[in-house]
C-alpha positions in Angstrom: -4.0 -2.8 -19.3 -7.9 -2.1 -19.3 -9.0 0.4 -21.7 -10.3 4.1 -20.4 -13.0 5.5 -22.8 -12.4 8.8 -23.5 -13.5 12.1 -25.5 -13.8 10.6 -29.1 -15.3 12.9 -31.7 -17.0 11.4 -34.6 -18.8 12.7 -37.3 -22.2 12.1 -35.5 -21.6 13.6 -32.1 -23.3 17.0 -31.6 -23.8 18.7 -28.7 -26.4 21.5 -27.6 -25.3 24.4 -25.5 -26.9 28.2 -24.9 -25.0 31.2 -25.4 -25.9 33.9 -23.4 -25.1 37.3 -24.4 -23.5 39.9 -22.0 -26.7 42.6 -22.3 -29.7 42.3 -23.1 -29.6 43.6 -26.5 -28.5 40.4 -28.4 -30.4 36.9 -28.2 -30.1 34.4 -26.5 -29.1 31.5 -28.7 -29.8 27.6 -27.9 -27.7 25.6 -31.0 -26.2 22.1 -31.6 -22.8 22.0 -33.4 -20.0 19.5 -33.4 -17.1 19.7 -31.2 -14.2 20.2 -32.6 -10.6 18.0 -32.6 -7.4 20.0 -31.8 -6.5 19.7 -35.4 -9.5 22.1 -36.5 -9.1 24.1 -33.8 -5.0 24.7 -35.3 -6.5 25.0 -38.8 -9.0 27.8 -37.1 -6.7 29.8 -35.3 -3.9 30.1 -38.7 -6.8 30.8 -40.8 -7.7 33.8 -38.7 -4.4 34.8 -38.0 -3.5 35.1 -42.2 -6.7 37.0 -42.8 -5.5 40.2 -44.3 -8.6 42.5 -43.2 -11.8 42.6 -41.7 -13.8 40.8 -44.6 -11.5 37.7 -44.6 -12.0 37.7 -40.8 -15.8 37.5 -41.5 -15.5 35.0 -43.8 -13.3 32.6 -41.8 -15.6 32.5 -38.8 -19.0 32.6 -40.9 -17.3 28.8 -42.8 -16.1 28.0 -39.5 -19.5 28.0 -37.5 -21.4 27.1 -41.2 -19.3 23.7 -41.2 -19.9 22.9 -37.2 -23.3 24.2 -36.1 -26.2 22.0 -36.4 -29.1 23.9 -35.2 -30.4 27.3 -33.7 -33.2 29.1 -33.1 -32.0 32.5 -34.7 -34.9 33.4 -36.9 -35.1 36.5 -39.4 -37.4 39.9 -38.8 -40.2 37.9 -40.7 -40.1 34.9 -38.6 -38.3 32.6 -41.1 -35.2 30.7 -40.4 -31.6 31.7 -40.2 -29.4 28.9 -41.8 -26.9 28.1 -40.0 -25.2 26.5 -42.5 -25.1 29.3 -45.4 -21.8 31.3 -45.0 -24.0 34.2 -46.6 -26.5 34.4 -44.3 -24.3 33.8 -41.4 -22.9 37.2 -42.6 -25.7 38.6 -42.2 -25.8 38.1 -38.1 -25.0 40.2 -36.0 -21.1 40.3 -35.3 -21.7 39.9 -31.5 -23.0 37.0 -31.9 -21.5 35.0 -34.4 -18.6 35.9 -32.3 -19.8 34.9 -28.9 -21.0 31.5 -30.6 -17.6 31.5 -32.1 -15.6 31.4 -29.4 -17.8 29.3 -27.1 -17.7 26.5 -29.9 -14.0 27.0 -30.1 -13.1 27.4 -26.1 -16.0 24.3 -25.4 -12.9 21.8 -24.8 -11.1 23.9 -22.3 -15.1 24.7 -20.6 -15.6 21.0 -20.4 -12.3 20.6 -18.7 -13.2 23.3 -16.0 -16.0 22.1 -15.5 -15.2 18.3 -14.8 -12.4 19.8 -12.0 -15.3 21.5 -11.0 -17.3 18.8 -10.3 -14.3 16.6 -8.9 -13.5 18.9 -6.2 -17.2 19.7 -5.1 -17.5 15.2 -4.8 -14.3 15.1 -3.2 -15.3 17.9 -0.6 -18.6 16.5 0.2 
């Protein structure tokens, strides 16, 4: 039987993405994070469902996106960096965003899927 590469995540392996917001009040944000395995995706999901209020929901997406993001181009009001990897100053973002990044990161798997069907069906039609 020939082997069939497939969708192997390492601990190197980052890809970049844009998140657009849905109005114009919120920035656009280009980043690089690291896709994630079903297993943290689990891990996610029961950590967010066990948070007892609002700041333990903050605080389990602000580790989550601290441990897989890689790079943005958020900056602060006086033009220095936001680090993406400080759970504290991820909580300083605005919730709109750090959600939409959130749940892009999370849902990439399932976009990637869609979009190779995507692409099957418009080669298969042409």
């Amino acid at each position: 039987m020939d082997g069939q590469p497939c969708a192997y995540y390492g601990e190197r392996v980052q890809r970049r993405d844009v998140w657009r917001p849905p109005h114009d009040a919120l920035p656009e944000v280009a980043y690089t994070y690291r896709p994630l395995t079903m297993r943290q995706i689990a891990e996610y999901d029961e950590q967010l469902n066990k948070a007892a209020n609002a700041e333990a929901v903050s605080t389990v997406v602000c580790r989550f996106l601290a441990a897989h993001l890689t790079g943005w181009n958020l900056v602060k009001p006086d033009g220095g960096p936001v680090d993406c990897r400080d759970v504290k100053e991820l909580g300083r973002v605005d919730h709109n965003v750090l959600t939409g990044l959130m749940q892009r990161i999370r849902d990439s798997r399932s976009v990637e899927e869609a979009e190779e069907k995507n692409s099957d069906a418009a080669s298969a039609s042409s």
